[in-house]
C-alpha positions in Angstrom: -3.6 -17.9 92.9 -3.7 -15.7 96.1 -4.9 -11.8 95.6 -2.1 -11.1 97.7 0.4 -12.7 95.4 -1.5 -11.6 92.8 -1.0 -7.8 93.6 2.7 -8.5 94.5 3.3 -10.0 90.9 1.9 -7.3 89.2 3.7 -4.6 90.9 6.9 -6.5 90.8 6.2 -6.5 87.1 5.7 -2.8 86.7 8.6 -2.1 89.1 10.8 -4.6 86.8 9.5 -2.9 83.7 10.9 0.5 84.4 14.7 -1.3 84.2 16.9 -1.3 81.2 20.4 -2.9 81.0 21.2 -0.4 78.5 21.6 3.3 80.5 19.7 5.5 77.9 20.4 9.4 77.8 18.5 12.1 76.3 21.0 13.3 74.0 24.2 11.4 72.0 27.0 10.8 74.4 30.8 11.4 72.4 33.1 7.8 72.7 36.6 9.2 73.5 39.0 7.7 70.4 40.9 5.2 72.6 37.3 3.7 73.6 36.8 2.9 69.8 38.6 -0.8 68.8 40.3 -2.3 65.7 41.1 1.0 64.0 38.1 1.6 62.8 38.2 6.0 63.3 41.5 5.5 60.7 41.7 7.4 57.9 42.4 3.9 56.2 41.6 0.0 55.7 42.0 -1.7 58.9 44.1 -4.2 58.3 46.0 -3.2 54.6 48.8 -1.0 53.8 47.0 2.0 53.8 44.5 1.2 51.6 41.1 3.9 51.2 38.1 3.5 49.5 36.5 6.6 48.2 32.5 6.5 47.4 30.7 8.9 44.6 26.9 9.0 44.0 25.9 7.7 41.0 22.8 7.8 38.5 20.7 4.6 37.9 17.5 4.2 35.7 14.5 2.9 37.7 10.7 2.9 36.1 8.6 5.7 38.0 5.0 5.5 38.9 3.9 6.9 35.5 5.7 4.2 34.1 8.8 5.9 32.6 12.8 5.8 33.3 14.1 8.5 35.7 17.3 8.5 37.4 17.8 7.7 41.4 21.1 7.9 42.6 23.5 5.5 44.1 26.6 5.1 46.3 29.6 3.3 44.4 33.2 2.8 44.8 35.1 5.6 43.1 35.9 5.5 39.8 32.6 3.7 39.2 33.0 1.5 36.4 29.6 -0.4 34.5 30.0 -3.5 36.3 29.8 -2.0 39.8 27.1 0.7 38.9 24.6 -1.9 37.2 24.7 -4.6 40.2 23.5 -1.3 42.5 20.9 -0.7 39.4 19.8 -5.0 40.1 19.5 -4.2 43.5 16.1 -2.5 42.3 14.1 0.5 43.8 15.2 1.5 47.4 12.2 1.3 50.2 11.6 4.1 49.8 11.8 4.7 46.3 9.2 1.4 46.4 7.0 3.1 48.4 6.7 6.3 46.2 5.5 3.9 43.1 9.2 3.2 41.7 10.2 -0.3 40.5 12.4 -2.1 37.8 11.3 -3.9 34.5 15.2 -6.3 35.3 14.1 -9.4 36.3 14.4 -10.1 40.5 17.2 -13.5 39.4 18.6 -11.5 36.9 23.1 -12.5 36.9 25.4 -9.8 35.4 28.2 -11.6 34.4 30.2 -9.1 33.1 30.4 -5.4 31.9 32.7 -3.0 30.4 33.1 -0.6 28.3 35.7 -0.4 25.5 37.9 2.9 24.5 35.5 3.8 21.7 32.5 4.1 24.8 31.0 1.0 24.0 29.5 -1.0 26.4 29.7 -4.8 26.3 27.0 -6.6 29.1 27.3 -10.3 29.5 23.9 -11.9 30.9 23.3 -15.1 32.4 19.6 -15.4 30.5 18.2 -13.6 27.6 15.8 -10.5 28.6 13.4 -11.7 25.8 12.0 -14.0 28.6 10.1 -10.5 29.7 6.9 -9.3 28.3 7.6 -7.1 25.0 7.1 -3.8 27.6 8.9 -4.9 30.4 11.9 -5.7 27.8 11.8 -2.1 26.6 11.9 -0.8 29.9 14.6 -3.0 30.9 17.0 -2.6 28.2 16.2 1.3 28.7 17.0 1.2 32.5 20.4 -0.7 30.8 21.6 2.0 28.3 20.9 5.4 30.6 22.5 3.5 33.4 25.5 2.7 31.3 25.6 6.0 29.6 25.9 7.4 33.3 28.7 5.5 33.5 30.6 6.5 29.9 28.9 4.3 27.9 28.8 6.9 25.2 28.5 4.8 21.9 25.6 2.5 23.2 26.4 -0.9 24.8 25.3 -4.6 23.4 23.9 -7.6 25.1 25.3 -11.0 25.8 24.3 -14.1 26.8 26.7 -16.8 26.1 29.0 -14.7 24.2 26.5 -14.5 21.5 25.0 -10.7 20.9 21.5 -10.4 21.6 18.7 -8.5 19.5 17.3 -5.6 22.0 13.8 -4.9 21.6 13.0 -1.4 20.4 10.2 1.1 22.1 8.4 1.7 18.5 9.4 -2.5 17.5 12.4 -3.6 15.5 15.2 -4.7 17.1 19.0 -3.6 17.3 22.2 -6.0 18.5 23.5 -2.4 19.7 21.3 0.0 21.1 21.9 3.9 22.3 20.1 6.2 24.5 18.6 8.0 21.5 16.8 4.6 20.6 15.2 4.9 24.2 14.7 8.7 24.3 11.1 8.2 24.6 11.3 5.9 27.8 12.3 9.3 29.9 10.2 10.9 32.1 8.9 14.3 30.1 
């Protein structure tokens, strides 16, 4: 190639460069409300017959760098209800929360199938797979991060384990196992 075409090229390039299609301004520029399509600035559901979702923040149980459960919170539909709140608690540490050392003992292909909790606070959790596929720690933590999440929730009389419809023995932190488990059987999972 020529150095003539060469040096044309290059400050075509740089001349090219300086071009956006996208007009960029310094500070945010206001839409007016006709400008903004399919309803979306409505106080309500596009689309349904006035229909609103409320959101509420939320406790979850993750395991901290040190190892113990501490509580991060999470946005949910209001009223949150144990079904809802525990698929935010599978979601598993935020990036953020991962970068700071957080993580969850719940296994990555772990399938909630169900969970409720009765009028006597009792929290029923229907599993796809046992948790006694996890190490003997990992299970502690993982049932732990279970209960305080559900007790968040109004779990207040413990919850129990399902897999199949069959009730599941929960490991204990000091050994032994319990079909129903509360938070004062993990009491010794929380951060100090």
């Amino acid at each position: 190639m020529r150095p003539r075409a060469l040096v044309f090229l290059a400050v075509a390039a740089l001349a090219l460069a300086g071009c956006t299609l996208v007009p960029t301004a310094s500070t945010p520029i206001a839409l007016p409300r006709h400008a903004v399509k399919f309803g979306l600035l409505d106080p309500t559901i596009p689309g349904t017959n006035g229909a609103r979702v409320i959101f509420v923040t939320q406790p979850v149980y993750v395991v901290d760098a040190t190892g113990h459960l501490t509580p991060s919170s999470r946005i949910v539909p209001s009223p949150p209800n144990l079904d809802s709140v525990l698929r935010e608690l599978v979601l598993g540490p935020t990036l953020i929360e991962s970068s700071a050392g957080y993580t969850s003992a719940l296994p990555h292909d772990l399938v909630i199938l169900q969970a409720t909790i009765n009028k006597k606070g009792l929290g029923t959790i229907a599993l796809a797979k046992p948790l006694s596929s996890l190490t003997p720690a990992e299970e502690v933590l993982a049932v732990g991060q279970l209960v305080f999440t559900a007790r968040a929730v109004g779990a207040n009389a413990g919850i129990v384990v399902t897999v199949g419809g069959v009730p599941e023995k929960l490991l204990l932190p000091g050994g032994g196992t319990l079909v129903k488990v509360t938070e004062a059987d993990y009491a010794s999972l929380l951060n100090p």
